[in-house]
N, C-alpha and C positions, 0 to 999 in steps of 0.2 A: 405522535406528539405534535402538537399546533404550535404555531410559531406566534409570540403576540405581533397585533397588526402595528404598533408604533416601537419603530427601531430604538435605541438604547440611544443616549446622545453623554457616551465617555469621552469622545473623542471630538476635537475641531480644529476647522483646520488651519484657525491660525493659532493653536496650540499644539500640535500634532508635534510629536517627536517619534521618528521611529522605531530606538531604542528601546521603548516602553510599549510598542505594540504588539497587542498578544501574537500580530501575524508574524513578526519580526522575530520574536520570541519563537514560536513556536516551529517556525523556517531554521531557525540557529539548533534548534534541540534537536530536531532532525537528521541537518546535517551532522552533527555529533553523534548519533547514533547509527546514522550511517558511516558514518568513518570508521566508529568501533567496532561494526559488524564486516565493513570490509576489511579489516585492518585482522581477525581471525578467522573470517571465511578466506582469507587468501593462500594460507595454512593449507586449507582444504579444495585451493584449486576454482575459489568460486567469487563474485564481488554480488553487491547488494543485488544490482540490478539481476543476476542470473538465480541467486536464488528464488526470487519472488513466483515465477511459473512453474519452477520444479516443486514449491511448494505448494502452489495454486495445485496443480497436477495431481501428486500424491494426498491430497486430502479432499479431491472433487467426489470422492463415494465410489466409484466407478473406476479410479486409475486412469484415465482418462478427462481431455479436454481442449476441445474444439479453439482454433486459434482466435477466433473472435469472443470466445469468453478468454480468452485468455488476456487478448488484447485490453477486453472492457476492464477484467480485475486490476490489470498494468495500469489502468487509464492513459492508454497510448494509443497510436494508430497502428492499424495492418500491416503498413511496409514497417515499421519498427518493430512490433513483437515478430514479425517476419524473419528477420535481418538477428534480432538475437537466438529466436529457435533456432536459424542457420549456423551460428555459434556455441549453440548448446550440441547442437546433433554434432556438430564437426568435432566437439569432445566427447564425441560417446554415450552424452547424461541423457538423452530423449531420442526417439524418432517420431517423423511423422505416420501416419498412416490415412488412407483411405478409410470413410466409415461405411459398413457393408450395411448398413439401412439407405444412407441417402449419397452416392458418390459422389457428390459437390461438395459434399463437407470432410474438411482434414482433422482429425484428431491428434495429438499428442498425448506418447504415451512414455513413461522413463523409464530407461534402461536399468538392469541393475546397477552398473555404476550408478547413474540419475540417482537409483535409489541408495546409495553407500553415501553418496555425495551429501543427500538431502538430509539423511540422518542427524547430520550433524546440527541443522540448522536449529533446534528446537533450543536446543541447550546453550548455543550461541546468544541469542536472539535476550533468551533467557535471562542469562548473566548479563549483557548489556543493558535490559530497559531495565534490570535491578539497581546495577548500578546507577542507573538517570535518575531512579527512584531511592537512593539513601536517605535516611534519615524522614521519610514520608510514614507514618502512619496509616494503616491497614485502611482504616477510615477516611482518610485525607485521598488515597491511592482511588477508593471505590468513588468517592465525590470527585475527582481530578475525572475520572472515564464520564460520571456525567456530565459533568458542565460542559465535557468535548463532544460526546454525545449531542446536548441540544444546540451547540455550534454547527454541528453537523447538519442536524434536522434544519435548524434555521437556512443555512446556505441551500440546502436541497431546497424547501420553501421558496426562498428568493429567486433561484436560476430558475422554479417552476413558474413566478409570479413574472419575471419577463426581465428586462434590464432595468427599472425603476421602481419597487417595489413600495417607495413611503408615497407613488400618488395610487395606489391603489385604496378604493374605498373602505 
């Protein structure tokens, strides 16, 4: 999807309110849904941040997956996805291993527990984005994913096009 070349002009900046910003907005839904998902994965021994690799993990095809995809799907650095895989092994849920193709590279792979743990997370995850979504229409729900969708592709667009994007021709 192509990003049109002249930016949208909803916003200026001597009318800018934050309140009313979809980033604003969309920052707050977040944190709200990550509340309510740590707020029942805690039940299970787990907070937002720990589920995300163990999930990444069990649904890489393979059971397995290398700490630097791990790190990119986190959108983190090394020494952080680092430092919580140290946190996940120290409770049982993963280990690392050496990959017998190429020894430089570490894979993680989860434990049963890992896998008892992660179980849960589908149906968690589940009941919460439903509930963010009350009272939305099936239709409303499938247009809400793309209009985030071409926010998305826009942003990729821009960080491709450089730090200034409306003097490109």
């Amino acid at each position: 999807m192509s990003r049109p070349s002249t930016p949208a002009d909803f916003y200026s900046a001597d009318a800018y309110c934050a309140e009313e910003s979809v980033g604003y907005m969309m920052k707050r839904i977040m944190l709200s849904i990550g509340g309510q998902v740590d707020a029942r994965l805690g039940e299970h021994g787990l907070t937002s941040a720990q589920w995300g690799p163990l999930f990444k993990i069990r649904h890489s095809g393979h059971g397995k997956a290398t700490v630097a995809e791990l790190a990119r799907w986190l959108q983190s650095d090394a020494g952080a996805t680092t430092r919580l895989l140290d946190r996940l092994e120290k409770k049982g849920l993963c280990k690392r291993v050496r990959s017998t193709e190429d020894r430089r590279v570490v894979e993680v792979e989860l434990t049963p527990d890992g896998e008892a743990a992660i179980a849960e997370v589908p149906a968690v995850l589940s009941e919460v984005l439903n509930g963010h979504l009350a009272g939305f229409s099936k239709t409303e729900w499938q247009a809400l994913k793309v209009y985030l969708q071409r926010m998305l592709a826009n942003g990729e667009a821009m960080r491709a096009d450089g730090p200034n994007p409306t003097n490109n021709p």
